[in-house]
C-alpha positions in Angstrom: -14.0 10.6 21.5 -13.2 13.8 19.5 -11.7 13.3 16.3 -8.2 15.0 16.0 -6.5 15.9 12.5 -2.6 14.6 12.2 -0.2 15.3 9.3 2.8 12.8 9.1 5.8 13.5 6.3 8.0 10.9 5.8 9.7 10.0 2.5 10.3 6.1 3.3 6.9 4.4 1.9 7.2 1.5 4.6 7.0 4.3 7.4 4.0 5.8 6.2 2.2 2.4 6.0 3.2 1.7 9.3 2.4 5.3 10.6 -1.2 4.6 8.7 -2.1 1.4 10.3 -0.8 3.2 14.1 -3.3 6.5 13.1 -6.1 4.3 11.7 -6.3 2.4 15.1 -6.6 5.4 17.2 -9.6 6.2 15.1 -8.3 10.0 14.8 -7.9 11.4 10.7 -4.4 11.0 9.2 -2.8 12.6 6.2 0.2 11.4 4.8 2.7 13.1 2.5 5.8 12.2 1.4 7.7 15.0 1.9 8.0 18.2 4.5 7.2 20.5 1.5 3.9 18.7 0.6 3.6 18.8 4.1 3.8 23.1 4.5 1.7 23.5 1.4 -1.3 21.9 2.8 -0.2 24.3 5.9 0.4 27.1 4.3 -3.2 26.8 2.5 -4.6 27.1 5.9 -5.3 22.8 6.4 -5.7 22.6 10.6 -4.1 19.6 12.1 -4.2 19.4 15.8 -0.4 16.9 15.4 2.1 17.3 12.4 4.6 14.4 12.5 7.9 14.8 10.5 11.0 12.6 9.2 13.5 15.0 9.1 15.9 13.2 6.5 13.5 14.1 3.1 15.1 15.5 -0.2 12.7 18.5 -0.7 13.0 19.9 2.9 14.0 19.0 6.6 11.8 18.1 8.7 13.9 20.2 11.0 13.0 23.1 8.7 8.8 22.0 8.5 9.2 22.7 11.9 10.6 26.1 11.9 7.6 27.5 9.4 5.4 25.8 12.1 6.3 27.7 14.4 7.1 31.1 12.6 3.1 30.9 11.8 1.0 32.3 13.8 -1.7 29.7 13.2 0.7 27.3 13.4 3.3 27.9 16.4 1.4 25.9 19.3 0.4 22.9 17.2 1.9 20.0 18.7 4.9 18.4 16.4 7.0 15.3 17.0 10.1 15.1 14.7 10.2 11.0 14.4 13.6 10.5 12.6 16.6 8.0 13.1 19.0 11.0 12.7 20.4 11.3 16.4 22.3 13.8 15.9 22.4 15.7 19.6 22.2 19.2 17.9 19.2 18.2 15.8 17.5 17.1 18.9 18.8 20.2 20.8 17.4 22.1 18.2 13.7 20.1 17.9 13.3 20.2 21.8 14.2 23.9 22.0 12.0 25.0 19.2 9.2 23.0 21.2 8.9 19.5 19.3 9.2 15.8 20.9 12.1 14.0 19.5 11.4 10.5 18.6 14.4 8.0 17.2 12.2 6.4 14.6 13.3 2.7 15.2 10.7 2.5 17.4 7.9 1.7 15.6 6.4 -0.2 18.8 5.1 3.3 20.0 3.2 4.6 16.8 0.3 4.6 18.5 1.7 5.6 21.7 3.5 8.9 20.1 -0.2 9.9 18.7 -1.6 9.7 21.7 0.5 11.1 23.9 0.9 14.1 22.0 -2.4 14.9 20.7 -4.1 17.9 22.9 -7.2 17.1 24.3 
C-alpha cells in the first residue's frame, strides 16, 4: 500500500483522538492540528497532504474558509478535502460541495475510517 499524507483540523480534542485512532488504522500518516489556521500554515509552507480534513466551527478560522485558500492555491486546488462538521446548515453544504469538498455531519464517527478511504486518491 502507498502511504498517503492527511491533515485533519478540528478544535474539539475528543475528535481528534477519535480521527487519530480512524487514521492510525488505515496505516496512512496523519497530522492533527487544532485549528484551520494551524492547518493553512503548514500549507502555506508548502507541507503536501494528499487529504485535508476540516471542522468548520474553530475560533481562529472556518473550516469553510481553509477550504477556500485550498483551493485559491495552485498547489493546493485539487487536493481532496472533506469538511466533517455538525454545522448542517444547507448553505454551508451548498457552499463545501460547490467549491469541490465532501460534506460530512460529524456525528458519524462510525465512518472515520470509511471517510479516509474513500476519499484518499489512489
Amino acid at each position: 500500500m502507498d502511504t498517503k499524507s492527511i491533515l485533519y483540523a478540528d478544535d474539539t480534542a475528543e475528535r481528534r483522538t477519535f480521527f487519530a485512532r480512524a487514521a492510525k488504522r488505515t496505516g496512512h500518516n496523519c497530522i492533527i492540528v487544532d485549528d484551520a489556521a494551524r492547518a493553512w500554515k503548514l500549507i502555506e509552507g508548502g507541507v503536501h497532504f494528499d487529504l485535508i480534513v476540516s471542522d468548520h466551527d474553530m475560533p481562529k478560522m472556518k473550516g469553510l474558509e481553509l477550504l477556500e485558500k485550498v483551493r485559491a492555491n495552485d498547489a493546493t486546488q485539487d487536493t481532496p478535502f472533506v469538511l466533517f462538521t455538525g454545522n448542517n446548515d444547507p448553505a454551508l453544504k451548498s457552499e463545501a460541495i460547490k467549491l469541490g469538498a465532501v460534506f460530512v455531519d460529524k456525528g458519524n464517527l462510525d465512518s472515520l475510517v470509511d471517510i479516509i478511504t474513500d476519499n484518499l486518491p489512489t
